[in-house]
C-alpha positions as CSV (number, residue, x, y, z in Angstrom):
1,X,2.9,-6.1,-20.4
2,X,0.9,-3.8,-22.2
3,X,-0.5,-2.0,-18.7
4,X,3.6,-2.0,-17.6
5,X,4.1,0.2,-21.0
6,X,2.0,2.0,-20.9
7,X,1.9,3.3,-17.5
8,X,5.6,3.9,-18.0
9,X,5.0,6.1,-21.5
10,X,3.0,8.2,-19.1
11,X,5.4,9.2,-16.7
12,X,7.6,9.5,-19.8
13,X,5.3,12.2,-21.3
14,X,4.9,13.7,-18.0
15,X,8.4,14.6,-17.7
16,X,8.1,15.7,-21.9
17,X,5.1,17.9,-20.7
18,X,8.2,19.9,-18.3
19,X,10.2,20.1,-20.7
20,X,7.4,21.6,-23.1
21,X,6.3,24.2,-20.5
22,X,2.9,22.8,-20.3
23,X,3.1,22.4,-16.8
24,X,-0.4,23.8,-16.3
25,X,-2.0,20.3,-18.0
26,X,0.5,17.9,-16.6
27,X,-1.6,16.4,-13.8
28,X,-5.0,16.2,-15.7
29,X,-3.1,15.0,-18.8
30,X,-1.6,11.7,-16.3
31,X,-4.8,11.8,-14.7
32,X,-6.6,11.3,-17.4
33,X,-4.2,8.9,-19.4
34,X,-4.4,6.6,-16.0
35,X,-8.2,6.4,-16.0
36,X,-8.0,5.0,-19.6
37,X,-5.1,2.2,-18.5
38,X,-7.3,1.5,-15.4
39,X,-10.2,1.4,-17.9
40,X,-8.7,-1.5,-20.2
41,X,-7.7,-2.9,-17.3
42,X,-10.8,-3.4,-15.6
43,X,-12.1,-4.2,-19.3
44,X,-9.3,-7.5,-18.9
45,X,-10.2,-8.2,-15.6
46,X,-14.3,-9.1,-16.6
47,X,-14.0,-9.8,-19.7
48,X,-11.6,-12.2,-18.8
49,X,-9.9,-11.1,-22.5
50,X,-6.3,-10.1,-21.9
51,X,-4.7,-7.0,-25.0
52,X,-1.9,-9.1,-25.1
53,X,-0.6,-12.3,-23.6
54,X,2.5,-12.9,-21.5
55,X,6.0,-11.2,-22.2
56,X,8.5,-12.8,-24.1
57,X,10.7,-15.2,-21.9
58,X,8.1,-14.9,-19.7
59,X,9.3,-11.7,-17.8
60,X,5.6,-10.2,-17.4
61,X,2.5,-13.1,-16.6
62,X,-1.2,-11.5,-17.4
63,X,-2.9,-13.1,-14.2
64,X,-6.3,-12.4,-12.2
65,X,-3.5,-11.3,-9.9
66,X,-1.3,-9.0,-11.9
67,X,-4.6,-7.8,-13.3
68,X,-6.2,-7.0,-10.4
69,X,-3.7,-5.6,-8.3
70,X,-2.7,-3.0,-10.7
71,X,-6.0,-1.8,-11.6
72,X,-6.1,-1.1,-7.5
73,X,-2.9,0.4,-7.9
74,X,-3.1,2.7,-10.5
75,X,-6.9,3.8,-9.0
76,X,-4.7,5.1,-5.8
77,X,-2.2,6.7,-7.9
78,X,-5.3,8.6,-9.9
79,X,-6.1,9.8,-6.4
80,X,-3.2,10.5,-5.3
81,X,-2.4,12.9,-8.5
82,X,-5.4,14.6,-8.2
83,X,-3.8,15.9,-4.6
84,X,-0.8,16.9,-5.7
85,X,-1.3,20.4,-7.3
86,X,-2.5,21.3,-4.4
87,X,0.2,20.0,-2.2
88,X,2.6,21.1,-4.3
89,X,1.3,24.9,-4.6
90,X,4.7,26.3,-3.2
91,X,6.9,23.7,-5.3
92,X,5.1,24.2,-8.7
93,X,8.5,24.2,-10.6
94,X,9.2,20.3,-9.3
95,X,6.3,19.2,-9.7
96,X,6.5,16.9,-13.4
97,X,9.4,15.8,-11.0
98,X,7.0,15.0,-8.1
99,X,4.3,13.1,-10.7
100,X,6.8,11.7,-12.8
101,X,8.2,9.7,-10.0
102,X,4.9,8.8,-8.5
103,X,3.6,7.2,-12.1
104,X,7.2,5.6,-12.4
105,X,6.5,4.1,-8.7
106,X,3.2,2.4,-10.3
107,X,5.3,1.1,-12.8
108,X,7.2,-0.4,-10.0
109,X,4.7,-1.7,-7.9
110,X,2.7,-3.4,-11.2
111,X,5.8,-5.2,-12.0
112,X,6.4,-6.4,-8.6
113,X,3.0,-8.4,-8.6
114,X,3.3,-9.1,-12.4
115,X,6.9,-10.7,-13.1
116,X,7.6,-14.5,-14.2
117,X,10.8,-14.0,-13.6
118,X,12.8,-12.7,-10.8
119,X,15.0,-10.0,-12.7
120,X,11.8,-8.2,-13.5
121,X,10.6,-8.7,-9.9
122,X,13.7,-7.4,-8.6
123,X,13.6,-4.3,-11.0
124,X,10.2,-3.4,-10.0
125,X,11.4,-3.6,-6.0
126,X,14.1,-1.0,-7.1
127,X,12.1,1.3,-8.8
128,X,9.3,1.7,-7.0
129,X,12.1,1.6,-3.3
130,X,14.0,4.3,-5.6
131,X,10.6,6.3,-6.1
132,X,10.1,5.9,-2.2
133,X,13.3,7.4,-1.2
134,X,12.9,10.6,-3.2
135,X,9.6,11.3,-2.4
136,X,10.5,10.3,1.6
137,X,12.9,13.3,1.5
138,X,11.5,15.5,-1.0
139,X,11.3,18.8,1.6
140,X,14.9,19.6,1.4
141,X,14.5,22.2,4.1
142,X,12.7,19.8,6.5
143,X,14.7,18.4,8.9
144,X,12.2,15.7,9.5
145,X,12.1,14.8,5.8
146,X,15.8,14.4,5.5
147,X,16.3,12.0,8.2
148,X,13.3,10.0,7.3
149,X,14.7,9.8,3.6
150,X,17.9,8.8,5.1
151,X,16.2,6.0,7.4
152,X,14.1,4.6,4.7
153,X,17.0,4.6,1.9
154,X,19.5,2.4,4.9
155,X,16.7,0.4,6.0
156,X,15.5,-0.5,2.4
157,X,19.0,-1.0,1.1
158,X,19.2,-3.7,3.8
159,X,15.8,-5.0,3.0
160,X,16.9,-5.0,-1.0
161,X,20.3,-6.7,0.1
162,X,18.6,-9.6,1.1
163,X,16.3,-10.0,-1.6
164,X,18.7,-10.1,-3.7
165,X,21.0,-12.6,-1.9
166,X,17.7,-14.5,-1.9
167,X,17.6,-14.4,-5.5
168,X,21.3,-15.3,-6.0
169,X,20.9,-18.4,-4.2
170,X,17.4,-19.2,-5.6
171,X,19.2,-19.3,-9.0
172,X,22.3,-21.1,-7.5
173,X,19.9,-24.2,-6.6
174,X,17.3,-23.8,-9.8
175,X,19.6,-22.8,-12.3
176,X,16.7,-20.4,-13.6
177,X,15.1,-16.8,-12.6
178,X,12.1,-18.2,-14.1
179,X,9.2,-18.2,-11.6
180,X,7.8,-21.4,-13.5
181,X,11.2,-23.2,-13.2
182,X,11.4,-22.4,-9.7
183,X,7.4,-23.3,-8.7
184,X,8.6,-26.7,-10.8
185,X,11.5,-27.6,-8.8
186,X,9.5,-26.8,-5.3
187,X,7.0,-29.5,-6.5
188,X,9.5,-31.8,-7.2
189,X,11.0,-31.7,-2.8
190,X,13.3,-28.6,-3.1
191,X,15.0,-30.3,-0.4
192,X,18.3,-28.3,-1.5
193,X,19.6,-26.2,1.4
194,X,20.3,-23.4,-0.6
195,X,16.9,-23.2,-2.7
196,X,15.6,-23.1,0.9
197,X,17.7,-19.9,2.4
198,X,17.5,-18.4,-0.6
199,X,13.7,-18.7,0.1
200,X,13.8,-17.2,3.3
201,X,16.6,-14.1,2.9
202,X,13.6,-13.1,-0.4
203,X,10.7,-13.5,2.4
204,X,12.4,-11.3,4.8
205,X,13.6,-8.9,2.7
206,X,10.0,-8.5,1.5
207,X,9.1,-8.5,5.6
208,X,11.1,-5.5,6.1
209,X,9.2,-3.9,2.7
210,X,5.9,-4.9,4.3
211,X,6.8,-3.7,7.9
212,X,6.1,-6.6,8.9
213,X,7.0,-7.3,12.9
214,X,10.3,-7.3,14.0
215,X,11.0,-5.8,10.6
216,X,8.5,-3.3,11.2
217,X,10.6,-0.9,13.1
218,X,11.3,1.4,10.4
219,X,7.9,2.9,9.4
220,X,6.7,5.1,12.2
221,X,9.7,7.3,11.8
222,X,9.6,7.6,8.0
223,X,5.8,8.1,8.2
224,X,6.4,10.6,10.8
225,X,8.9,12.5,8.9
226,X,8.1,12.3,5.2
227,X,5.9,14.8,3.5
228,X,2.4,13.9,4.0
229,X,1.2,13.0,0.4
230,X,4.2,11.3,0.5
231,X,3.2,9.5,3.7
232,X,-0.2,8.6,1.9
233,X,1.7,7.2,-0.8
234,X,3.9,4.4,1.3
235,X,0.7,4.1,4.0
236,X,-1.5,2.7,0.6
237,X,-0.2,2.2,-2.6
238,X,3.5,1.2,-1.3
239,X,2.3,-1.0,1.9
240,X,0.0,-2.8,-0.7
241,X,2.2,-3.2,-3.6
242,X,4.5,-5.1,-0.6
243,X,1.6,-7.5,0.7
244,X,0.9,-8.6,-2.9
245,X,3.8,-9.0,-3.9
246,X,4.6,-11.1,-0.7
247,X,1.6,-13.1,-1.5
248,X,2.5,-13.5,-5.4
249,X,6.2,-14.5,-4.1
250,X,4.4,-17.4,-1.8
251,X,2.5,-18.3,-4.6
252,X,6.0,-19.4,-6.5
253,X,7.4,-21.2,-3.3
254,X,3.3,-22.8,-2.7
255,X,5.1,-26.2,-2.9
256,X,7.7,-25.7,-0.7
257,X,5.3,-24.0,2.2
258,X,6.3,-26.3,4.8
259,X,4.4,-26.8,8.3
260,X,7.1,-25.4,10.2
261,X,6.8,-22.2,8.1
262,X,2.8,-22.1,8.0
263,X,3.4,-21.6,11.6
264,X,5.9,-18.8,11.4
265,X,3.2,-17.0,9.5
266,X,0.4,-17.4,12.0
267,X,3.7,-16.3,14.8
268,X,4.4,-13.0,12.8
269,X,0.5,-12.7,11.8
270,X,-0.5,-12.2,16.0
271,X,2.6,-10.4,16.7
272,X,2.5,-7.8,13.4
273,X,-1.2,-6.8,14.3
274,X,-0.6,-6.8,18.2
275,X,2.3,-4.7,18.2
276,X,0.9,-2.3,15.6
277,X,-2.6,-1.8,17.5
278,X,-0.9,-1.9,20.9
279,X,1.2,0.9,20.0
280,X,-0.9,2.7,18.1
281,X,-3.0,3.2,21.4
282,X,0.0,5.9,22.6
283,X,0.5,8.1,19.5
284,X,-0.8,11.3,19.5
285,X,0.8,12.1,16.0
286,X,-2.1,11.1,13.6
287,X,0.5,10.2,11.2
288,X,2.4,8.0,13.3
289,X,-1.0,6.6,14.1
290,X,-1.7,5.5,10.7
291,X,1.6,3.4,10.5
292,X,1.0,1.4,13.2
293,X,-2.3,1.3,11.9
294,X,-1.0,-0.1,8.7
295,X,1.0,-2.3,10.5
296,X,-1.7,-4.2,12.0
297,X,-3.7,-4.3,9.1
298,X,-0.8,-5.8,7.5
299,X,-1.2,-8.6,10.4
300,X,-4.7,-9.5,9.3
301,X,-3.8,-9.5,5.8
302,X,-1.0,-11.6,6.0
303,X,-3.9,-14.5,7.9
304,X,-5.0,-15.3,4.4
305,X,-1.7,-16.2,3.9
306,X,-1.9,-20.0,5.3
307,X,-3.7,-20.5,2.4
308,X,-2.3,-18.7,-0.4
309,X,-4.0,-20.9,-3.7
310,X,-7.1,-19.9,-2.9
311,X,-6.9,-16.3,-0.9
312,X,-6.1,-13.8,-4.0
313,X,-9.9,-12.5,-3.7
314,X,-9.9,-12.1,0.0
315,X,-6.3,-10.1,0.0
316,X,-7.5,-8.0,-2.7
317,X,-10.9,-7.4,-0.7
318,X,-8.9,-6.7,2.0
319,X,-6.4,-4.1,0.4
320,X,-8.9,-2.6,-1.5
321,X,-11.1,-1.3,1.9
322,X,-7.8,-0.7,3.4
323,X,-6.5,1.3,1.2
324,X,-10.1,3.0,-0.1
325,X,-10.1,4.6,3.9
326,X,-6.7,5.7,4.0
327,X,-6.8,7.8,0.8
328,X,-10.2,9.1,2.7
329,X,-8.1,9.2,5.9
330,X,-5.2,11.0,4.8
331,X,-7.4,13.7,2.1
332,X,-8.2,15.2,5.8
333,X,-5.3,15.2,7.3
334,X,-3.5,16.9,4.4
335,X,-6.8,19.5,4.4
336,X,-6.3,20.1,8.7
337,X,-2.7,19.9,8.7
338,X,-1.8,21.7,5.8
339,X,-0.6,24.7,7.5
340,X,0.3,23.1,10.9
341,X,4.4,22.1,11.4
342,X,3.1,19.0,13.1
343,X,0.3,16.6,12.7
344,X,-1.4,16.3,16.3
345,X,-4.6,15.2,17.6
346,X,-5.3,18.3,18.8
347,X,-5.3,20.1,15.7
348,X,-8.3,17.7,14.8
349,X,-10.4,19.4,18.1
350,X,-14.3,20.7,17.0
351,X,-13.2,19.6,13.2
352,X,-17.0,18.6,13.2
353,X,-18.0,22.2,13.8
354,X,-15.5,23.6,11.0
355,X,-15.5,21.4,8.5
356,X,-18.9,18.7,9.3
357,X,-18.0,16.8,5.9
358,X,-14.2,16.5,6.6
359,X,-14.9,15.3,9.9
360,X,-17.7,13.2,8.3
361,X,-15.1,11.7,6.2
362,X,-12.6,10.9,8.3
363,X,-15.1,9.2,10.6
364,X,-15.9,6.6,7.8
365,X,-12.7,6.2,7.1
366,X,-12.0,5.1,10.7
367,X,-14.9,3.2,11.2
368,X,-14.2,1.1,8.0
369,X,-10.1,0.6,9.1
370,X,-12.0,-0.2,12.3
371,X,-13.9,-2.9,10.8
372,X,-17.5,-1.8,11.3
373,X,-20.4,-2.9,9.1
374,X,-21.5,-1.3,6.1
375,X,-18.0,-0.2,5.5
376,X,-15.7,-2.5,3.3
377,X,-13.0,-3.0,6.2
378,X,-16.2,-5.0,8.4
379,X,-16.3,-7.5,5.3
380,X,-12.6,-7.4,5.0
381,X,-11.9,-8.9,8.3
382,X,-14.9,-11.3,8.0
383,X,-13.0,-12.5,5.0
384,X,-9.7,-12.9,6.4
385,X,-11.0,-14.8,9.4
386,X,-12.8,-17.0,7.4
387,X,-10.1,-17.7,4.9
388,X,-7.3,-18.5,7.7
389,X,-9.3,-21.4,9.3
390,X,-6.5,-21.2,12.2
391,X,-8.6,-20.5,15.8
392,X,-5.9,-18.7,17.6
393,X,-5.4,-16.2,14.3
394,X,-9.2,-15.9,14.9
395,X,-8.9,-15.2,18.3
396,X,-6.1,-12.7,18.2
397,X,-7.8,-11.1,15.2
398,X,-10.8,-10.4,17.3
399,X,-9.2,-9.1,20.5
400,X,-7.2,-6.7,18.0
401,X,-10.0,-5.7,16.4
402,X,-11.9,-4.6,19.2
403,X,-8.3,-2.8,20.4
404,X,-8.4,-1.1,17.0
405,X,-11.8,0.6,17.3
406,X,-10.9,2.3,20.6
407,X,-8.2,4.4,18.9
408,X,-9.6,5.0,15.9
409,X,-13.1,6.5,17.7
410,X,-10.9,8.2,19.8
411,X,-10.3,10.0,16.8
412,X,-13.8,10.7,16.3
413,X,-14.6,11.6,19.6
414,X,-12.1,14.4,19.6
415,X,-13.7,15.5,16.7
416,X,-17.0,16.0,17.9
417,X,-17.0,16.5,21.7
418,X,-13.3,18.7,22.3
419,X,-13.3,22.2,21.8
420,X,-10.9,23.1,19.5
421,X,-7.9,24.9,20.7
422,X,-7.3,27.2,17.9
423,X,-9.5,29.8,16.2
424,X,-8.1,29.3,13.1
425,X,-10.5,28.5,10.3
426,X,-9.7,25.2,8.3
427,X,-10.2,24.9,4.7
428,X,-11.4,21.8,2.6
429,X,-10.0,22.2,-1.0
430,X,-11.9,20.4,-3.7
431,X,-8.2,18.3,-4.5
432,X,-8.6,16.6,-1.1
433,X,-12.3,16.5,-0.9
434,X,-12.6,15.2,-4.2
435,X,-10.6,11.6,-3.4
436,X,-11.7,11.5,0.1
437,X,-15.5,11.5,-1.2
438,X,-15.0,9.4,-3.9
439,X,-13.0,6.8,-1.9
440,X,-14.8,6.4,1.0
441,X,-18.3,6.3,-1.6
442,X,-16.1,2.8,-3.0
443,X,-15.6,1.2,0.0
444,X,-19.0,1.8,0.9
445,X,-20.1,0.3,-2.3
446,X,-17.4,-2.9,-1.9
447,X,-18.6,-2.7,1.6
448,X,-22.0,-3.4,-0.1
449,X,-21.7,-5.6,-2.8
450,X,-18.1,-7.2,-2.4
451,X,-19.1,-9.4,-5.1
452,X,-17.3,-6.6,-7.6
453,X,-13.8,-8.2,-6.4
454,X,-13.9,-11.8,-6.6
């Protein structure tokens, strides 16, 4: 509860700062005030001391969970921030509005993985999907923006119409928005055909949030369209907040996780990571690259799934090296695309013989989504395949794997062996170089001692 205070307050202050006219200290001031939350954070999360217990009516729970999903979230918002001046250069007058809605997002996404009860679940969907929207279409002038702000603000009203049915009938059969009282009643045969849609309209609401396949279809546009530290935002910090707080939902319905449904899992599993790598061989729009990319990482997450009592560890593993490399990934493509009107592979031509270290970053970054060793993502996917215990999720997982790591090193190869096509010189500003270095040094270190989650 504290952490969900706090982290509000900030964006709070952010917006004060505007109003002040001390725009000039507004990002190192939220920068700075989210190092400290992720510090007492991580100070709960070893210590194994929570500031303060759980809500009153049980609104917030202070889990391993909660705990350490937000300090992951809040460590890609801190990155994120630190882009944003630069990214924002020619909107400098909007941007308290631009952090203040990223900060308020956090908020959102630490009480979706956080609540006991489904109201505060619900209000954490809508203010981080809100957040989303705005930032989705935040180039007014951009054609592409608008219509990707307009597709994910229909396709997420959609996705929040059925959560919320869900949750209508979930209370309808309970009596109670209390996750407790609803875990309780699963354990005692939830054999009411209501408890049981209202289960499925919340899980496929939460697909659609998750891009999950055939709910999926949404992302590659938006991804395409939306500003591109906008883009980094949903490809990381949203697409995670969505897996954990998937995982935290099955967590609640653990009882009622029937065989029938264990098997849709390992169904969408093979086809979410399929379809996204499959597709993701024919895109020549980095960006468009990364969100089938994302979708197929979603896939492997979602293998730790069958098992969700004992796979927090693995999916936090897992979304941590994800994540880690896309910040890495995407500090590049905002440094080589910057200027450009699109975001094509050929503008990433001889990067190596411009910029060596951004080309040096975003090789590790795709080497480590890729799943090679000494990067985070090889131990991720180790993890996951371990943790499903399901032979064909194995199998599938490999073949993707290995269909992964052609498209991502044709990334690399680009970068090193074409000749680029365009004279111009690119720049690597510390805001972008910063995070990209510092991420990709964590998921090397996570990639060398996991033991630091779990």
């Amino acid at each position: 509860m504290i952490t969900l205070i706090a982290v509000s307050v900030t964006g709070i202050l952010c917006l004060v700062l505007e109003i002040l006219g001390w725009r000039k200290i507004l990002v190192p001031v939220a920068v700075v005030l989210l190092a400290a939350i992720l510090g007492t954070v991580l100070f709960e999360v070893y210590s194994g001391q929570p500031f303060a217990g759980d809500s009153p009516y049980d609104m917030i729970q202070v889990t391993n969970t909660s705990l350490g999903f937000s300090a992951l979230f809040i460590l890609l918002t801190i990155f994120l921030l630190v882009m944003s001046p630069r990214f924002y250069e020619k909107q400098l007058v909007k941007i308290a509005d631009y952090v203040a809605i990223k900060v308020f997002l956090l908020a959102g996404a630490i009480a979706m993985v956080s609540f006991g009860n489904l109201a505060m679940f619900f209000l954490g969907l809508e203010v981080l999907s809100v957040a989303g929207y705005v930032l989705a279409s935040s180039n007014p002038r951009d054609l592409r923006s608008n219509e990707a702000g307009m597709k994910y603000f229909i396709m997420g009203a959609f996705a929040s119409s059925f959560t919320l049915l869900g949750i209508t009938l979930l209370y309808g059969a309970t009596g109670s928005f209390n996750a407790s009282d609803i875990f309780a009643y699963a354990a005692a045969g939830a054999d009411s055909i209501w408890f049981m849609a209202g289960m499925a309209l919340t899980g496929v609401g939460l697909f659609f949030k998750a891009s999950i396949v055939p709910f999926h279809f949404w992302a590659p546009d938006v991804y395409e369209g939306s500003p591109t530290l906008a883009t980094a935002l949903m490809s990381t910090l949203v697409r995670v907040a969505a897996v954990a707080a998937l995982y935290k939902m099955l967590m609640v319905f653990l009882p009622a996780l029937s065989l029938p449904f264990q098997n849709l899992l390992v169904v969408l599993s093979i086809l979410t990571m399929t379809v996204g790598n499959v597709t993701a061989l024919r895109q020549k729009n980095v960006k468009r690259m990364m969100a089938y990319s994302g979708i197929s990482h979603t896939g492997f997450m979602m293998m730790a799934f069958l098992h969700p009592d004992a796979s927090f560890s693995t999916i936090l593993y897992y979304a941590s090296a994800y994540s880690l490399a896309g910040i890495a990934a995407f500090a590049v493509i905002l440094s080589v695309c910057r200027k450009k009107t699109d975001e094509d592979i050929s503008h990433f031509y001889g990067l190596a013989r411009k910029q060596p270290v951004l080309a040096f970053l975003l090789s590790c970054a795709m080497l480590s989504m890729g799943g090679l060793p000494l990067f985070a993502g090889f131990l991720a996917k180790l993890f996951v395949f371990q943790q499903s215990g399901n032979l064909w999720l194995i199998i599938f997982g490999i073949i993707n794997t290995v269909i992964a790591v052609y498209y991502y090193v044709r990334v690399i190869n680009v970068m090193y062996t074409k000749e680029s096509e365009s004279p111009e010189h690119v720049s690597a500003p510390m805001e972008y170089l910063a995070p990209g270095i510092l991420a990709i040094a964590l998921n090397v270190l996570l990639g060398v001692f996991p033991s630091i989650i779990g």
